[in-house]
PDB file with SEQRES, HELIX, SHEET and CRYST1 records, atoms N, CA, C and O in Angstrom:
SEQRES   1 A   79  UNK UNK UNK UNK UNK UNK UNK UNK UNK UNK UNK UNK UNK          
SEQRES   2 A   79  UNK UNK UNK UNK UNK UNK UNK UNK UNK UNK UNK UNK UNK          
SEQRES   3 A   79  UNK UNK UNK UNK UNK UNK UNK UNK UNK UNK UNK UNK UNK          
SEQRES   4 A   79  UNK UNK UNK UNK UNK UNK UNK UNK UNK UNK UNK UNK UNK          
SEQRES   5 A   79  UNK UNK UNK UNK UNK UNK UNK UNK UNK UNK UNK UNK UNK          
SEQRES   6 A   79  UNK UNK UNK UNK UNK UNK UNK UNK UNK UNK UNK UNK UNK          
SEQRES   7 A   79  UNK                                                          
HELIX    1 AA1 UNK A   14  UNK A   35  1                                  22    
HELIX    2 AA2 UNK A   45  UNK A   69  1                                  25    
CRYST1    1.000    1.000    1.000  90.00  90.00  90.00 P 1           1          
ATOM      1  N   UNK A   1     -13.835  16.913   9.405  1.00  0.00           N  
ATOM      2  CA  UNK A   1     -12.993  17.123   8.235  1.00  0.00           C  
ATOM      3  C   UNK A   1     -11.580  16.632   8.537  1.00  0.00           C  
ATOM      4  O   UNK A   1     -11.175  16.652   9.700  1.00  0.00           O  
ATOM      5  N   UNK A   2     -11.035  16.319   7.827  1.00  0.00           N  
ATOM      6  CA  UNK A   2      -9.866  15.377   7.917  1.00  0.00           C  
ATOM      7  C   UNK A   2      -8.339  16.599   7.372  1.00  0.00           C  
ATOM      8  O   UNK A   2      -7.712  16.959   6.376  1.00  0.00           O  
ATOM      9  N   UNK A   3      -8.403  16.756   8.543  1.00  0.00           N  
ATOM     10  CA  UNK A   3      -6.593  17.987   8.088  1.00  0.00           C  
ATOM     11  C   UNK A   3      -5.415  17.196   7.783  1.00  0.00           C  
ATOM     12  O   UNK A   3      -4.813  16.458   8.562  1.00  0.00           O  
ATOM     13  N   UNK A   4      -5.027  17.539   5.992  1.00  0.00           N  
ATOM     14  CA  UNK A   4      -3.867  17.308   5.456  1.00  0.00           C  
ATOM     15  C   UNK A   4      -2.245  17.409   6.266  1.00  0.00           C  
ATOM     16  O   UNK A   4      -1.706  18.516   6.266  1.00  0.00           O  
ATOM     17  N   UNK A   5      -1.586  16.333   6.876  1.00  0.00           N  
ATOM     18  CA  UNK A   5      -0.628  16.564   7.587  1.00  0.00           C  
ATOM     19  C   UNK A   5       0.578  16.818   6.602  1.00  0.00           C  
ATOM     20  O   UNK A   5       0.521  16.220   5.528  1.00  0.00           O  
ATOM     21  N   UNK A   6       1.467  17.488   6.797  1.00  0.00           N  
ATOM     22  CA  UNK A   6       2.650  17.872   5.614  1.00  0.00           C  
ATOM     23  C   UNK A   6       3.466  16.151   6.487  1.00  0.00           C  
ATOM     24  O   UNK A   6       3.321  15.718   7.631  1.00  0.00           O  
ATOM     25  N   UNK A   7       4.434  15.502   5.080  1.00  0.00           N  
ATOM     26  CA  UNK A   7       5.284  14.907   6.113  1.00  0.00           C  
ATOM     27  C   UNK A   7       6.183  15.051   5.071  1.00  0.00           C  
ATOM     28  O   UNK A   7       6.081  15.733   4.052  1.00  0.00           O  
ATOM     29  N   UNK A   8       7.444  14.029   5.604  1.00  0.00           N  
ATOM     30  CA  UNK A   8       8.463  14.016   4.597  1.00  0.00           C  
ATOM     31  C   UNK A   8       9.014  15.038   3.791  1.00  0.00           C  
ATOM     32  O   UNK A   8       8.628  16.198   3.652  1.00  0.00           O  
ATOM     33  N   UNK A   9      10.284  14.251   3.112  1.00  0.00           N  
ATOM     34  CA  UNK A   9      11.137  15.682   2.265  1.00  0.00           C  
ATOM     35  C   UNK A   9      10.509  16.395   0.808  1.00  0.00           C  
ATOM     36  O   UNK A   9      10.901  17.426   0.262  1.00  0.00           O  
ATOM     37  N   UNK A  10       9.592  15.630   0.462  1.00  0.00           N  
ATOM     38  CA  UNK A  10       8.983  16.637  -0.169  1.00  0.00           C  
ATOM     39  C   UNK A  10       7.762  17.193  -0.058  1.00  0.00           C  
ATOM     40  O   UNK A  10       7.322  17.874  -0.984  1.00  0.00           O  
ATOM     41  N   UNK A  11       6.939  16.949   1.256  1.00  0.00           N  
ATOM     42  CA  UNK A  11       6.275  17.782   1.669  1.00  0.00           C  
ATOM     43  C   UNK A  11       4.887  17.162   1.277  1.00  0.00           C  
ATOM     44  O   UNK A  11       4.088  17.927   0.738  1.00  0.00           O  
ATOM     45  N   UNK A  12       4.516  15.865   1.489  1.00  0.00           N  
ATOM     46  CA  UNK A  12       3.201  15.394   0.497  1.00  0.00           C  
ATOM     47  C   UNK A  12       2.255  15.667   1.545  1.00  0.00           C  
ATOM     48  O   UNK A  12       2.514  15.356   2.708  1.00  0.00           O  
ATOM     49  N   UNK A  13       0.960  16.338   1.154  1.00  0.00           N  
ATOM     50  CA  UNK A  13      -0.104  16.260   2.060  1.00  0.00           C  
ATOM     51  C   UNK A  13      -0.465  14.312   2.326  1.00  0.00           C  
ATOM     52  O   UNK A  13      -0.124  13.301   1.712  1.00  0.00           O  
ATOM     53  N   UNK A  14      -1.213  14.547   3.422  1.00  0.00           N  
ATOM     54  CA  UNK A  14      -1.174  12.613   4.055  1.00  0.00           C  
ATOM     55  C   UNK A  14      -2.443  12.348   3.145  1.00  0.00           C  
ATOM     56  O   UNK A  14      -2.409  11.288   2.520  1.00  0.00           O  
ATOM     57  N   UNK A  15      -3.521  13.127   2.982  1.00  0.00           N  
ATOM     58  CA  UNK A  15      -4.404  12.974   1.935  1.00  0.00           C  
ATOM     59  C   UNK A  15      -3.773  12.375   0.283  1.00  0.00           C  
ATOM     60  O   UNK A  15      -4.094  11.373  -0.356  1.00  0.00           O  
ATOM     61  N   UNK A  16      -3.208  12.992   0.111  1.00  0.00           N  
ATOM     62  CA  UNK A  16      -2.682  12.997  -1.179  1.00  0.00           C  
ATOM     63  C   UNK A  16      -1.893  11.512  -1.297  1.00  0.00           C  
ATOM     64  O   UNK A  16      -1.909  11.026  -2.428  1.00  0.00           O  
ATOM     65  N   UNK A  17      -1.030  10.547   0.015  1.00  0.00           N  
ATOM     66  CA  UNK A  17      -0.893   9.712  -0.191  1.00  0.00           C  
ATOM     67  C   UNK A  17      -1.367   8.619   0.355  1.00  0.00           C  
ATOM     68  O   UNK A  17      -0.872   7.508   0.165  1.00  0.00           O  
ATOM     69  N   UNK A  18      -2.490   8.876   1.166  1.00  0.00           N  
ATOM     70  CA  UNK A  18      -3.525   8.197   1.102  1.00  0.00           C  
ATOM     71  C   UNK A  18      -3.717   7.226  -0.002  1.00  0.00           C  
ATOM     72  O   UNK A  18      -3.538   6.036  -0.264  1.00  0.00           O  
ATOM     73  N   UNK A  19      -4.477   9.068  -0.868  1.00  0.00           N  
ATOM     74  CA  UNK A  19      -5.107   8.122  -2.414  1.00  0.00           C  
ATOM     75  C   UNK A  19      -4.244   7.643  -3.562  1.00  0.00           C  
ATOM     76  O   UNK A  19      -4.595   6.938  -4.508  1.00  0.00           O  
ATOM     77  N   UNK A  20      -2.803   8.261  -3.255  1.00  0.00           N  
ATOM     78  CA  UNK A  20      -2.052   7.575  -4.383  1.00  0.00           C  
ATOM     79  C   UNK A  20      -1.857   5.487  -3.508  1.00  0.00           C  
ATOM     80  O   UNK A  20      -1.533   4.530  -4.210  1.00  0.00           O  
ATOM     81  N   UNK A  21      -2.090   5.398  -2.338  1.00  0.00           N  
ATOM     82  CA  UNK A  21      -2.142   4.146  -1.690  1.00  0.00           C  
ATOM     83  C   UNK A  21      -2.981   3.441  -2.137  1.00  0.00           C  
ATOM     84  O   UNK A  21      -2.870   2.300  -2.588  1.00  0.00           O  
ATOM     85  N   UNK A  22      -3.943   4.141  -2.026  1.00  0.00           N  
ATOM     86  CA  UNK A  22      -5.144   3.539  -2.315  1.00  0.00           C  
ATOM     87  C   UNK A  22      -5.495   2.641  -4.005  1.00  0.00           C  
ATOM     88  O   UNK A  22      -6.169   1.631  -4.207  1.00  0.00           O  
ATOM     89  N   UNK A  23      -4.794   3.434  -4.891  1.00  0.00           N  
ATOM     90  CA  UNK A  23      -4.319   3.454  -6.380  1.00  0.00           C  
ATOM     91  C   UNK A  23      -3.809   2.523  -6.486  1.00  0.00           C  
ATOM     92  O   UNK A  23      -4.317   1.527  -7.002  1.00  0.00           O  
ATOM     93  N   UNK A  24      -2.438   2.601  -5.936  1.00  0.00           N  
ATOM     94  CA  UNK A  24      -1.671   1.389  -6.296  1.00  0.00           C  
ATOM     95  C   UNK A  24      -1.835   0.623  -5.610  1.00  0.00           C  
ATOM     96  O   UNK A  24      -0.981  -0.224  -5.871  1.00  0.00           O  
ATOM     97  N   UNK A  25      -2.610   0.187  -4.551  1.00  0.00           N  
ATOM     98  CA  UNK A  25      -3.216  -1.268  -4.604  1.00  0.00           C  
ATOM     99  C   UNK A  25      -4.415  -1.507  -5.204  1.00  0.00           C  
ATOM    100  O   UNK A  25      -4.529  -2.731  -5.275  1.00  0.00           O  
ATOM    101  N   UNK A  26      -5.371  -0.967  -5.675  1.00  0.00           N  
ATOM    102  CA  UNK A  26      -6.103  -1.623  -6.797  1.00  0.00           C  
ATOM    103  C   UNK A  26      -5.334  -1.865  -8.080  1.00  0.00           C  
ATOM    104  O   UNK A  26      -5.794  -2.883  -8.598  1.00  0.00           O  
ATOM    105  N   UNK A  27      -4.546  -1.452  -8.664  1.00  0.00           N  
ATOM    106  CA  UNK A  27      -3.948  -1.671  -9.198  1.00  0.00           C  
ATOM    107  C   UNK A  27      -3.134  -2.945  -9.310  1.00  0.00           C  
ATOM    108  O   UNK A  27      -3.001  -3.620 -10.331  1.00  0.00           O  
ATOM    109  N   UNK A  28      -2.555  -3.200  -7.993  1.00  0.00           N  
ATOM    110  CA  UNK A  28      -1.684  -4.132  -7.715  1.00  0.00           C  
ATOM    111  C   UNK A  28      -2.553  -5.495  -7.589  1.00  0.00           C  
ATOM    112  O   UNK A  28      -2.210  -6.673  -7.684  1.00  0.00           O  
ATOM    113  N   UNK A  29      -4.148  -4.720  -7.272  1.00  0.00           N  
ATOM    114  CA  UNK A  29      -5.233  -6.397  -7.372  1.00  0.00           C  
ATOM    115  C   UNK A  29      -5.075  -6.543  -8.660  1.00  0.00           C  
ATOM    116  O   UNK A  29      -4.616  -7.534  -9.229  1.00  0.00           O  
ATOM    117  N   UNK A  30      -5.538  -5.336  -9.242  1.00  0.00           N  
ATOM    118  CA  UNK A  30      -5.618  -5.786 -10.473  1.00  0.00           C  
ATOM    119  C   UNK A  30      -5.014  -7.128 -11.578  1.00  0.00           C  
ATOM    120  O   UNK A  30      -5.505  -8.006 -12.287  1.00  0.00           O  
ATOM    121  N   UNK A  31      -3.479  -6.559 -11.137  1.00  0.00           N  
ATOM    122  CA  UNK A  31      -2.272  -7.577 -11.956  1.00  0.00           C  
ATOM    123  C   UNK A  31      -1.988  -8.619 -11.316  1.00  0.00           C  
ATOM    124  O   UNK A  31      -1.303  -9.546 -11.747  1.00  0.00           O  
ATOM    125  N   UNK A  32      -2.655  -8.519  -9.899  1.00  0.00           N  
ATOM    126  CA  UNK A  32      -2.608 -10.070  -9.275  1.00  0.00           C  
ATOM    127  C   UNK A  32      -4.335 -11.214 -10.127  1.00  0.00           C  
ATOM    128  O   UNK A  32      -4.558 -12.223 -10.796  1.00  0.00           O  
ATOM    129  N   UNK A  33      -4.768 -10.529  -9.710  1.00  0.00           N  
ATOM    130  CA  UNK A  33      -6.176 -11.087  -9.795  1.00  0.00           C  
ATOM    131  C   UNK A  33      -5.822 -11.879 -11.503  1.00  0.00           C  
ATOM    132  O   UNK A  33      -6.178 -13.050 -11.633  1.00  0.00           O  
ATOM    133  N   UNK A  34      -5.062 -11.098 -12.839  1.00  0.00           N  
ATOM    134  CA  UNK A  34      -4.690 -11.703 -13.668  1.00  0.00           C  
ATOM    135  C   UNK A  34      -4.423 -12.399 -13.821  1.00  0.00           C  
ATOM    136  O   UNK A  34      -4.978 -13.260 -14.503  1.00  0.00           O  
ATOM    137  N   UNK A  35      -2.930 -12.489 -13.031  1.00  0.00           N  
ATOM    138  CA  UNK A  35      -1.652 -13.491 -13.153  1.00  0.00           C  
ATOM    139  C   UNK A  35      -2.314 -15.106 -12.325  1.00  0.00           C  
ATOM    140  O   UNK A  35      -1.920 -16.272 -12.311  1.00  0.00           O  
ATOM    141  N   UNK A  36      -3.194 -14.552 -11.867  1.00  0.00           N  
ATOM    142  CA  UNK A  36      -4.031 -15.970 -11.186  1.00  0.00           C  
ATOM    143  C   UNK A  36      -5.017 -16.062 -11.576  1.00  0.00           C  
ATOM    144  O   UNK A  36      -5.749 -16.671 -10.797  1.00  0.00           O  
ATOM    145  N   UNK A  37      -5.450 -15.772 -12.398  1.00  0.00           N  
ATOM    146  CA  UNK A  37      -6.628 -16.279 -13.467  1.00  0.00           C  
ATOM    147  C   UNK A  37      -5.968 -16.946 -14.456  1.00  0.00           C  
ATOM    148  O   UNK A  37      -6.476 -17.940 -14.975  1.00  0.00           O  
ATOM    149  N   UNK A  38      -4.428 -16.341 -14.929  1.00  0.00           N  
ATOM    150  CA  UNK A  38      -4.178 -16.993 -16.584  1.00  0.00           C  
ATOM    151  C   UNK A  38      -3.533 -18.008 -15.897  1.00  0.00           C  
ATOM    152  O   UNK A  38      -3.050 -18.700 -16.793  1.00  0.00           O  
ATOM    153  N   UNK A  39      -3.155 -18.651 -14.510  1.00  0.00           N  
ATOM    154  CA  UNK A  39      -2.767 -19.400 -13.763  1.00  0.00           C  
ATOM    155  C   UNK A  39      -3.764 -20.539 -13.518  1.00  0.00           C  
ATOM    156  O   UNK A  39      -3.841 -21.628 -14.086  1.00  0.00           O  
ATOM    157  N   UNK A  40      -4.439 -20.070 -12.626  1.00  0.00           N  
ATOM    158  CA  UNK A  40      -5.507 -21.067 -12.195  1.00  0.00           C  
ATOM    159  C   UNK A  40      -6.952 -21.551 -13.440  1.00  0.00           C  
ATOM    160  O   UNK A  40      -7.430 -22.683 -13.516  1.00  0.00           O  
ATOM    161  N   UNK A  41      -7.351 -20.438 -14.215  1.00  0.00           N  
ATOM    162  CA  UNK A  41      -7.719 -20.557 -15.123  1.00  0.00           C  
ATOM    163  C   UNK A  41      -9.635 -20.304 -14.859  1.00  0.00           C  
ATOM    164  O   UNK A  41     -10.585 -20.519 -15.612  1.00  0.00           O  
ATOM    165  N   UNK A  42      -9.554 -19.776 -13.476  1.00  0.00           N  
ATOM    166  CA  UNK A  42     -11.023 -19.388 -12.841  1.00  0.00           C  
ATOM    167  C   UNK A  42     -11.011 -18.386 -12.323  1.00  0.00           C  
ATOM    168  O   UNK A  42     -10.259 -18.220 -11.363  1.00  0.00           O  
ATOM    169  N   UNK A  43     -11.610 -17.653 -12.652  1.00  0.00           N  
ATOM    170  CA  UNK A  43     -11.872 -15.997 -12.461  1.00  0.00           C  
ATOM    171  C   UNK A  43     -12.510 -15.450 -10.848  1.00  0.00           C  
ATOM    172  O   UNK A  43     -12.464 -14.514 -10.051  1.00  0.00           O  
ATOM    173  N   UNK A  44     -13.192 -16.989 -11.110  1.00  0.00           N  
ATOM    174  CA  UNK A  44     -13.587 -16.359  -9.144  1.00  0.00           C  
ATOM    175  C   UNK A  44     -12.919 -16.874  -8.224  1.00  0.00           C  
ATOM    176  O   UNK A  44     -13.274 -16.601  -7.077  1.00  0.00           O  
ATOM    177  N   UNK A  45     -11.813 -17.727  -8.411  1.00  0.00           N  
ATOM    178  CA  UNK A  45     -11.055 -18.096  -7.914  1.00  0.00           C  
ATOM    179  C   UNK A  45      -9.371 -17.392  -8.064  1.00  0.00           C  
ATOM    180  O   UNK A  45      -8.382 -17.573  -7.354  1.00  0.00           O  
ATOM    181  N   UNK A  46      -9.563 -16.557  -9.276  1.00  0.00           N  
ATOM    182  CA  UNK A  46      -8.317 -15.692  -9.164  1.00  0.00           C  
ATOM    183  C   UNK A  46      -8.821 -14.158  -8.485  1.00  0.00           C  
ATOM    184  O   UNK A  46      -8.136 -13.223  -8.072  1.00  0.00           O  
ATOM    185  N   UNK A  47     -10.073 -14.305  -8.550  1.00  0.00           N  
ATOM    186  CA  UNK A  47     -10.956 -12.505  -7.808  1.00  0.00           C  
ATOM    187  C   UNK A  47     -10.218 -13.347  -6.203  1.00  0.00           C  
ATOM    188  O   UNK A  47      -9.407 -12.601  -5.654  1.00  0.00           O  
ATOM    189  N   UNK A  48     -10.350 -14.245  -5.728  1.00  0.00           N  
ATOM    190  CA  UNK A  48     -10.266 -14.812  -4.024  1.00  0.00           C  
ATOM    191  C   UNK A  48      -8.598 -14.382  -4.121  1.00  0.00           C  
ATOM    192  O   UNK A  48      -8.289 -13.251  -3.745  1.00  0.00           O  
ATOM    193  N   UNK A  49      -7.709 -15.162  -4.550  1.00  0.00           N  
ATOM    194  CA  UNK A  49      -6.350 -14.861  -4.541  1.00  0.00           C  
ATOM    195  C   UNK A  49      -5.747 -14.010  -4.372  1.00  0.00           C  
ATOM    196  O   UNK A  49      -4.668 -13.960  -3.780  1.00  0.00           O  
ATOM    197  N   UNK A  50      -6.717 -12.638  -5.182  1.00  0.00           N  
ATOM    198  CA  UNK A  50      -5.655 -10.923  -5.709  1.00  0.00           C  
ATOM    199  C   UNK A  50      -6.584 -10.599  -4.233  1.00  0.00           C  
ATOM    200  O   UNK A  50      -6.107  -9.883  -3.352  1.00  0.00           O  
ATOM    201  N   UNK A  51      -7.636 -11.081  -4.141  1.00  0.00           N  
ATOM    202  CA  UNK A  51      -7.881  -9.799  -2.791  1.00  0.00           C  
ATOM    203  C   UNK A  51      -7.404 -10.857  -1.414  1.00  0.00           C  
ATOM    204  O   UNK A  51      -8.070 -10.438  -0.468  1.00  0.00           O  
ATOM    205  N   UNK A  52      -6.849 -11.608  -1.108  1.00  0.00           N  
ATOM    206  CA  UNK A  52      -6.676 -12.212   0.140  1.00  0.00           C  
ATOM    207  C   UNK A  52      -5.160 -12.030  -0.415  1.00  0.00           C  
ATOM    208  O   UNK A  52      -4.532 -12.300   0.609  1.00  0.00           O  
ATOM    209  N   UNK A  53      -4.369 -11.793  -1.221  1.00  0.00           N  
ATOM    210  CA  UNK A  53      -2.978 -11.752  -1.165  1.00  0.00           C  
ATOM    211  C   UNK A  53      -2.523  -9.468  -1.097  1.00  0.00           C  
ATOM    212  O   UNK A  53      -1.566  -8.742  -0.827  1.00  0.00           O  
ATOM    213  N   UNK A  54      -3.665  -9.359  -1.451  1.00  0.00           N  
ATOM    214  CA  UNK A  54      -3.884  -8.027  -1.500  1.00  0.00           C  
ATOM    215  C   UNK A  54      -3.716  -7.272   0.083  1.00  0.00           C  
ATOM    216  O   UNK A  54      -2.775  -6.619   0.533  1.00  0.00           O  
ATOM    217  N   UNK A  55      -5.450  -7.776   0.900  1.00  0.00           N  
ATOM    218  CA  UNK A  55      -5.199  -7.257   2.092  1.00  0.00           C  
ATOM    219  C   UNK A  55      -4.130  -7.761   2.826  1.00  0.00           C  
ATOM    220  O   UNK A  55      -3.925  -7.137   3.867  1.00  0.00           O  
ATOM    221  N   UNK A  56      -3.458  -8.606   2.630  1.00  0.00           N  
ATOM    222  CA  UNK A  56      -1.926  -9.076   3.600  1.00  0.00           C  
ATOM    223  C   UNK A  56      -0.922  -8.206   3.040  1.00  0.00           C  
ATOM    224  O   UNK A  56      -0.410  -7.370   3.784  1.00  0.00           O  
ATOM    225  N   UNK A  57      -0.696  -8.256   2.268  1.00  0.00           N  
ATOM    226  CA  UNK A  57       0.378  -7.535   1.656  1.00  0.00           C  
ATOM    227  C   UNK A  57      -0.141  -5.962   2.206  1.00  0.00           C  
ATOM    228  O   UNK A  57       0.631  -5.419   2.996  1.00  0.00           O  
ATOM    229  N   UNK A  58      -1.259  -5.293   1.876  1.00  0.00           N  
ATOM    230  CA  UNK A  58      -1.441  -4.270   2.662  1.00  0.00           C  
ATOM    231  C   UNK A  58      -1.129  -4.052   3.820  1.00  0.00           C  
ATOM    232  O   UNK A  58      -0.665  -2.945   4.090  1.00  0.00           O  
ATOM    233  N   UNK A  59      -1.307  -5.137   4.948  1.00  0.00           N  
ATOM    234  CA  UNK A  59      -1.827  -5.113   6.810  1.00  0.00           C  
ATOM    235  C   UNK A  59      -0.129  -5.095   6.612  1.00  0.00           C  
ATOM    236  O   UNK A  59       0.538  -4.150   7.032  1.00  0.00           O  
ATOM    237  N   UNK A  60       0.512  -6.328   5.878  1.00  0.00           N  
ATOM    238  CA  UNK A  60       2.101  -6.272   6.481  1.00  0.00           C  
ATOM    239  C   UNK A  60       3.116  -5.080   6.380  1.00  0.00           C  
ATOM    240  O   UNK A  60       3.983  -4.743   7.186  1.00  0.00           O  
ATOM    241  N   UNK A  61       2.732  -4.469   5.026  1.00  0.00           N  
ATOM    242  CA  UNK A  61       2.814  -2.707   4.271  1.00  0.00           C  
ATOM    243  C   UNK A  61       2.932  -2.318   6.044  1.00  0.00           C  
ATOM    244  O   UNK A  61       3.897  -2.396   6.804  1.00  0.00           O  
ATOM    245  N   UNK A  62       1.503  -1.878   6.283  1.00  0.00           N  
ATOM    246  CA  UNK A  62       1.678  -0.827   7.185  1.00  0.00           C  
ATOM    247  C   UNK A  62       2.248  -1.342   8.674  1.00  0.00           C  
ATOM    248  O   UNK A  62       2.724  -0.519   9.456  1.00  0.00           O  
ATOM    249  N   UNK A  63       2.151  -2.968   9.054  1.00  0.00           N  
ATOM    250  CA  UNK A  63       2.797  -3.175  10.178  1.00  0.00           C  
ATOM    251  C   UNK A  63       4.901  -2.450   9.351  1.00  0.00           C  
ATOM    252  O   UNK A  63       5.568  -1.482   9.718  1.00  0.00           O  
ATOM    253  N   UNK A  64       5.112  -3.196   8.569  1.00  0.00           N  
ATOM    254  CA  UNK A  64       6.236  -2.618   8.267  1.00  0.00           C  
ATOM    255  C   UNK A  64       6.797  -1.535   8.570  1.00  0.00           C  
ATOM    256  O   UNK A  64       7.848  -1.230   9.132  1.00  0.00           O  
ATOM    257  N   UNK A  65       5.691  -0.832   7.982  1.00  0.00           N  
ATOM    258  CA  UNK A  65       6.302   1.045   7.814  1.00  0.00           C  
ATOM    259  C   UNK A  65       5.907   1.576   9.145  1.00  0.00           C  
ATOM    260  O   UNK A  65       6.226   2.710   9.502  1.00  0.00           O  
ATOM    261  N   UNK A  66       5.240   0.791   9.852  1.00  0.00           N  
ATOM    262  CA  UNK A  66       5.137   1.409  11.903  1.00  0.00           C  
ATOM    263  C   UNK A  66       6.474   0.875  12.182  1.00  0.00           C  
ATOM    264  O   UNK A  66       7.250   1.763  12.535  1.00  0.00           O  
ATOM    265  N   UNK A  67       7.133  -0.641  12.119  1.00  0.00           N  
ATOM    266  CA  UNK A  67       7.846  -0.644  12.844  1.00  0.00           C  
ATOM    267  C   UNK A  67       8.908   0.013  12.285  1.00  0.00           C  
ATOM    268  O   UNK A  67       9.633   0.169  13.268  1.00  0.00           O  
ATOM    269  N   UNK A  68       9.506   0.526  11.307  1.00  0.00           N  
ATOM    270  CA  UNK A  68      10.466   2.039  10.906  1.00  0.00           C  
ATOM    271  C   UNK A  68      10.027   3.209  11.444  1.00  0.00           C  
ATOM    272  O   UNK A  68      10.894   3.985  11.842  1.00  0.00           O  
ATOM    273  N   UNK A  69       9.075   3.465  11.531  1.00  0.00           N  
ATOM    274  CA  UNK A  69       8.781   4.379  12.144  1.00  0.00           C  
ATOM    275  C   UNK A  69      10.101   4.708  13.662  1.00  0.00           C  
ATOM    276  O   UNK A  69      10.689   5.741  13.981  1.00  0.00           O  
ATOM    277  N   UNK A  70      10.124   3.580  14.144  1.00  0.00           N  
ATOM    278  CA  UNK A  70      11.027   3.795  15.338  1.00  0.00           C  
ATOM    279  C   UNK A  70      11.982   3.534  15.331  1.00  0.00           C  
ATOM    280  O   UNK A  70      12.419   3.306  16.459  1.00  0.00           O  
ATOM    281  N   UNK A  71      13.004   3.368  14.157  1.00  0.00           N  
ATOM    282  CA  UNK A  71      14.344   3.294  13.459  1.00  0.00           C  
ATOM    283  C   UNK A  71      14.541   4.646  12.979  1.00  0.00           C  
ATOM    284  O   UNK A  71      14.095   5.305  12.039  1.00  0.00           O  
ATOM    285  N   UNK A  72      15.602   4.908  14.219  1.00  0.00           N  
ATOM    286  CA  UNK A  72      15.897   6.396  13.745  1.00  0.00           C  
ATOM    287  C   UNK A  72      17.284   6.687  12.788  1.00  0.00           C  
ATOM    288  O   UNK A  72      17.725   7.834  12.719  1.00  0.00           O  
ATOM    289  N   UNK A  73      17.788   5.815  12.221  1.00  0.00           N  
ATOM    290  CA  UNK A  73      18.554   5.182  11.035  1.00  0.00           C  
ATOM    291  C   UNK A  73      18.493   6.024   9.786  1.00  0.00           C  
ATOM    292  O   UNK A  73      17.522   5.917   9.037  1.00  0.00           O  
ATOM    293  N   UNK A  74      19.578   6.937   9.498  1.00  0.00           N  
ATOM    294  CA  UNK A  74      18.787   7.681   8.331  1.00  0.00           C  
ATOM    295  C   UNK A  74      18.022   8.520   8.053  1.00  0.00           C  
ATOM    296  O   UNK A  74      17.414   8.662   6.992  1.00  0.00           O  
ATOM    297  N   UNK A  75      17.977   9.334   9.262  1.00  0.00           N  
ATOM    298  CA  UNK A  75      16.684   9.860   9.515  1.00  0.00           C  
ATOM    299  C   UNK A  75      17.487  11.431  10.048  1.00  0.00           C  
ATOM    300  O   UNK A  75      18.063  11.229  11.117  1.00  0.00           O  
ATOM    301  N   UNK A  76      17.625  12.685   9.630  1.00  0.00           N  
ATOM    302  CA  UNK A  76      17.762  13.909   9.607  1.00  0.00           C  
ATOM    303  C   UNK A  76      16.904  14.841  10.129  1.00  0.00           C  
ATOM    304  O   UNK A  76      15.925  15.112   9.433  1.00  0.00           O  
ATOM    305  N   UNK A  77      17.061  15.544  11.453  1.00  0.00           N  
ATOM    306  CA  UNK A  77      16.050  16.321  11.859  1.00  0.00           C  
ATOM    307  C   UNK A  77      16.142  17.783  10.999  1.00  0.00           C  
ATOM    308  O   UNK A  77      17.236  18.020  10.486  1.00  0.00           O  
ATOM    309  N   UNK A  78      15.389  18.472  10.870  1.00  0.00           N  
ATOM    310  CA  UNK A  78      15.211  19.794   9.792  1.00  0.00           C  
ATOM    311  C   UNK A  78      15.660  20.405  11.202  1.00  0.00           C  
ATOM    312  O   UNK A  78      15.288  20.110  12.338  1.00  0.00           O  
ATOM    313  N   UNK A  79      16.881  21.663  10.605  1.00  0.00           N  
ATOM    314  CA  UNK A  79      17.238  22.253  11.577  1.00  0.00           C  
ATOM    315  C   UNK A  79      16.787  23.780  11.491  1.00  0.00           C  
ATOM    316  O   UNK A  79      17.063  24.557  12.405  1.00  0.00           O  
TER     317      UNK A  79                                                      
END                                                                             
C-alpha cells in the first residue's frame, strides 16, 4: 500500500498530486495532439507528436523539479 506523504505549505497528500499530474498531462496531450493535427493535418501523425513531446516534457518536468530540490533558495524551515 502506498502511504500518502504530507509535503509542502499546504499540506497535499503525494497521492493526491500524483493524480492531479497525471490529469494535467493527459490533458496537456490532449491540446497538443490537436494543435498538431489542425497543423499537420494527420491524426496519427499528430497522436506521434502529443505523446513524444508529452513524455519529454514530462522526464524534463521531473529532472527539473529534482534538480530544485537541492536549491535551498526560498525555502523556510517550519519552526
Amino acid at each position: 500500500m502506498v502511504r500518502d506523504v504530507l509535503s509542502g505549505p499546504a499540506l497535499q497528500a503525494r497521492r493526491r498530486a500524483i493524480v492531479k499530474t497525471l490529469c494535467y498531462r493527459l490533458f496537456m496531450l490532449l491540446i497538443t495532439v490537436i494543435v498538431a493535427w489542425t497543423i499537420v493535418g494527420d491524426a496519427g501523425d499528430a497522436l506521434n507528436i502529443g505523446i513524444a513531446t508529452n513524455l519529454t516534457k514530462t522526464g524534463t518536468y521531473y529532472v527539473y523539479e529534482r534538480a530544485w530540490d537541492h536549491i535551498t533558495w526560498g525555502v523556510s524551515n517550519p519552526a
